[in-house]
N, C-alpha and C positions, 0 to 999 in steps of 0.2 A: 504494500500500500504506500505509494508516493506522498510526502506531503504537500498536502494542497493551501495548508494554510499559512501566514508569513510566520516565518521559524522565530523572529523576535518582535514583539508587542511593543520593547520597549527598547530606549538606547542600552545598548551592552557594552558595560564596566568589565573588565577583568584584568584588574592588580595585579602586576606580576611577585613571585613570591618566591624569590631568591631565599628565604629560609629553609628550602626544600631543593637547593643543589647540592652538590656533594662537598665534602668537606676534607679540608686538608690539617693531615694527621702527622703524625711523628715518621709513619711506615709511609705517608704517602698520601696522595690524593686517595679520596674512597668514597664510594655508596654510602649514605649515610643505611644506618639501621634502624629499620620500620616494623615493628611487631605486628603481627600479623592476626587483629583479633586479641589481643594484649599477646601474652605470652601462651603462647595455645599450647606447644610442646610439652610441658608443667602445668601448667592453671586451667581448668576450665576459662575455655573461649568469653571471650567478652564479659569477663567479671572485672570484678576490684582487684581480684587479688593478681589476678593475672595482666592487668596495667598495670600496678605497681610494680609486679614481678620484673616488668617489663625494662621500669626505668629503672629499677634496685642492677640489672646487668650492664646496664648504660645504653639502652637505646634510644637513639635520637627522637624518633618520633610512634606515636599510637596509631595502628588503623582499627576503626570501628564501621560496626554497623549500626542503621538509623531505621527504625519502624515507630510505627504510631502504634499506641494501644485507641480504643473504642471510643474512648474518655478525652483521648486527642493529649496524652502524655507520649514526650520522644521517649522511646525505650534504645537500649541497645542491642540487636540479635539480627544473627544472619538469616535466619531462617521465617517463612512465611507460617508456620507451626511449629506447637513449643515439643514438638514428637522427640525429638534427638536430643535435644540436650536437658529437656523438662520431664517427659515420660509423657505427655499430656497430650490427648487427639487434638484441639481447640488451633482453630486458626488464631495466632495474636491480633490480630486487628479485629476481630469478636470478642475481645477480652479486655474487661478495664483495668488500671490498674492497681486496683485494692487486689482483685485477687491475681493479678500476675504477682506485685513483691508476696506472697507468700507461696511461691515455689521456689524448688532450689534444683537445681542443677544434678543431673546425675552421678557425674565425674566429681571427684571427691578435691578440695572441700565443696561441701555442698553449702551453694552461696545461692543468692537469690540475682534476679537480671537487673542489672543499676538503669537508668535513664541516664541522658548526655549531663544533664541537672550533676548526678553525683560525680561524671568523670572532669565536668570542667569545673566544679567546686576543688576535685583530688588536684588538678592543674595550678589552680590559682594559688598554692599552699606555695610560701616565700623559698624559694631556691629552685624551683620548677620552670624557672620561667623558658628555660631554653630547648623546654620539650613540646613536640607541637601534634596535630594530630590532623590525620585524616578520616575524614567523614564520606563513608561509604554510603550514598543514599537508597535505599533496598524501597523499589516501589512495587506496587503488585500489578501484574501484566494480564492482560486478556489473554485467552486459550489462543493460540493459530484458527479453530473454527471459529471463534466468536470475530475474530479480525477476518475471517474472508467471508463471513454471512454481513458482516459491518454494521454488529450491533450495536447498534449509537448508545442504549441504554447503560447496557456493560462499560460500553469506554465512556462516560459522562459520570460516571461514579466510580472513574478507576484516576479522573483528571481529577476528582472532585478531591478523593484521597491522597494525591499527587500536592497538591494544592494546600489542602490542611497540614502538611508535611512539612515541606520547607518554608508556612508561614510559623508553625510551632517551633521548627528547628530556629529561627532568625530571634523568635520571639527567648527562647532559651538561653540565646546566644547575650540577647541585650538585659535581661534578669539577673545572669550570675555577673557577678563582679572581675576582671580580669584582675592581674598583677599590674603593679602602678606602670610598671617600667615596658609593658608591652600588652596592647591591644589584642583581643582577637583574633582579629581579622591578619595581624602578623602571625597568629601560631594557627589556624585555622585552613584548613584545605578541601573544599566540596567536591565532594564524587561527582561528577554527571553521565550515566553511563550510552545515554542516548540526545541526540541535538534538541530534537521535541521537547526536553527538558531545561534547556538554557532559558528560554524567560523567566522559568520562575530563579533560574538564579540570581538574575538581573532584579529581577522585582522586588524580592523578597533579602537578597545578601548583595546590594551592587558593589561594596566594600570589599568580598572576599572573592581570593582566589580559585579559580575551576578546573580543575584538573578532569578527562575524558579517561573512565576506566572502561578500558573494553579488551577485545580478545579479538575481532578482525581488521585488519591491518589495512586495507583499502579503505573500510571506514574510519579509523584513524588520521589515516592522513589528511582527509579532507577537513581536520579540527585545525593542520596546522595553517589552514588561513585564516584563522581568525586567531586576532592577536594575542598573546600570553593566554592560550592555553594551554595547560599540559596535561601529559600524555603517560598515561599508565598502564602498560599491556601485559598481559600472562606470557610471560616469561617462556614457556613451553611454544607458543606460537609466532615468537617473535624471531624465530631460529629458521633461517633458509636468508636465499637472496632478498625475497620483496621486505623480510623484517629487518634485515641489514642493513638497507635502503631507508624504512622509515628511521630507523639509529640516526644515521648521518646525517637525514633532512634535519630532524630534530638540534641535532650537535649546532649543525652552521646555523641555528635561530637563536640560541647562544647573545645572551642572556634574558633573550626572552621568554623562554619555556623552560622547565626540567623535564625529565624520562624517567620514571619508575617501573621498576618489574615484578611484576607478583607471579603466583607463589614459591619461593626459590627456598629450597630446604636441603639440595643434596651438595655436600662441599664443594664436587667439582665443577656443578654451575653456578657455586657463590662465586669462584674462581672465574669463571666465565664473567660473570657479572660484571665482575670488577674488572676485568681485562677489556669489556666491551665500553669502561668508561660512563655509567649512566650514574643517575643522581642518586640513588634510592634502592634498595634490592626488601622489597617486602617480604617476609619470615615468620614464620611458628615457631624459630629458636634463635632470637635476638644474640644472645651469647654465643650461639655457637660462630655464626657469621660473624661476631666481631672479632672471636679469636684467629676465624680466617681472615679478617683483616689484617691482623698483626703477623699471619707467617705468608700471606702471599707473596710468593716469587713472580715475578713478572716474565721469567724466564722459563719457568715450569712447562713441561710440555701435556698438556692436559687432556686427562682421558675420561672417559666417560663410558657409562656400562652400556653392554646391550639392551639390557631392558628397559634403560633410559632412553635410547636412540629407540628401539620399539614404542616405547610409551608416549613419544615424540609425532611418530608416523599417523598412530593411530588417534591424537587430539587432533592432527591437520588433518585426518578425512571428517571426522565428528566436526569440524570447525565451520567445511562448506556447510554442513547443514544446517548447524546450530545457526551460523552467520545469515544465513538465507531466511530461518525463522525469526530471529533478532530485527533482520530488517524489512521483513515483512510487517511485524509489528510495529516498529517505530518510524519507519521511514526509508527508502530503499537511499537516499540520500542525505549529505547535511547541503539545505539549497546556501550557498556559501553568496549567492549575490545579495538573498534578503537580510542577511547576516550584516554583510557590510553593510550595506545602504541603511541600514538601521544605527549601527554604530556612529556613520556619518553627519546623521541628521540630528 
């Protein structure tokens, strides 16, 4: 489904947010380290304990995820039901939050799911300030059949939910108190995993930085016209010539954008990671990636498993498809001229 309608309502702001390139170390320029879900390796996923886990190793920056409860409280959690990590059938966006805080998490300890509320109060706490976090925003999608029957009703209460989201996230954002010495909107980084969604960044955060998380590479690249945004792709698909090609486009926009890679967990492509020079190497084991920072050889000739190089093959053929349902949903394009010409005006 093409978008037919103008990609931006409004003039589009996007700060560039140089607290998200990579940073230079004793060992050397490096990836900064982005926990991946806090410290997921050790902590259950997106709790307290597993952010703070996070920064207690030294990692640069938090990625989270953003859902609404019923009640219109931002929660934290990847997932569209609390099944996996709660035990509980219940869609979260059918749940208020009085009784989401009193579930706990499977995985031991058994904590309860925080709201953004409690992780930017943990942030603002005096000596934090130089940790920042990405906000992953998890919107809920129409089936594939409901998008090619084009049930307007279905997508009118999935914009509606879209909508309540990033006005709660903005409204969160201006509630908690930052630290004196740094705003927000400096430690702060919005997910947008699809173009359809830029206006309400603009609308609702024109202050903060946008960063495009996504997994197909031809739609990627169409983000890099439009100015300071950056670009954050799974790591796994960004390996052949055309993701090679998007690296470099990126590098020479320099210092306009950064590059982050998600999800990077086996040593030999944090080693990659860092050899390919990108900002950011997103991680379930903050620690461990840093201690690869400290013994990478630049020299090293690096190998990689077959099952890695298998497991590689087979996310690029899953990717056409996924890719082709992804932009069926949201737009087989980002239309890059209503983009400008909005910016312009």
């Amino acid at each position: 489904m093409a978008e037919s309608a103008p990609l931006l309502e409004t003039k589009m702001v996007t700060p560039r947010s140089t607290f998200t390139f990579a940073k230079d170390t004793p060992h050397g320029t490096r990836p900064q380290a982005i926990a991946h879900r806090g410290y997921k390796a050790t902590y259950p996923e997106n709790t307290m304990s597993a952010f703070k886990g996070a920064v207690d190793v030294g990692a640069h920056a938090i990625e989270t995820d953003l859902r609404l409860t019923k009640d219109g409280v931002v929660v934290l959690s990847h997932d569209v039901t609390l099944k996996r990590c709660f035990g509980k059938d219940e869609q979260l966006a059918d749940c208020n939050w009085d009784y989401v805080k009193t579930l706990r998490t499977l995985k031991e300890p058994h904590e309860q799911m925080p709201r953004l509320k409690d992780l930017l109060e943990y942030l603002a706490t005096p000596g934090l300030e130089d940790i920042w976090v990405l906000l992953d925003v998890k919107l809920i999608l129409p089936s594939l059949t409901e998008v090619l029957m084009g049930n307007k009703t279905v997508q009118a209460k999935l914009d509606n939910y879209a909508d309540d989201l990033f006005r709660s996230i903005a409204a969160t954002l201006a509630d908690v108190k930052p630290s004196s010495s740094r705003p927000w909107n400096q430690r702060v980084l919005v997910g947008c995993w699809a173009a359809k969604y830029l206006p309400l960044c603009t609308k609702y955060l024109p202050e903060y930085p946008i960063i495009h998380i996504g997994f197909n590479v031809d739609y990627a690249r169409q983000f890099l016209q439009i100015p300071s945004v950056n670009i954050n792709m799974f790591q796994t698909l960004i390996i052949g010539p055309r993701g090679n090609a998007l690296l470099q486009e990126v590098k020479k926009q320099k210092p306009d954008r950064s590059i982050l890679l998600w999800t990077v967990n086996e040593e030999s492509w944090m080693k990659w990671s860092i050899r390919q020079e990108v900002d950011g190497v997103i991680t379930d084991d903050p620690k461990k990636y840093l201690e690869v920072c400290k013994s990478y050889d630049k020299l090293e000739k690096l190998r990689h498993s077959w099952e890695s190089w298998k497991a590689i093959f087979w996310m690029h053929m899953m990717a056409l498809v996924f890719g082709l349902a992804f932009r069926l949903k949201h737009g087989l394009w980002v239309d890059v001229k209503k983009v400008r010409k909005n910016q312009e005006s």
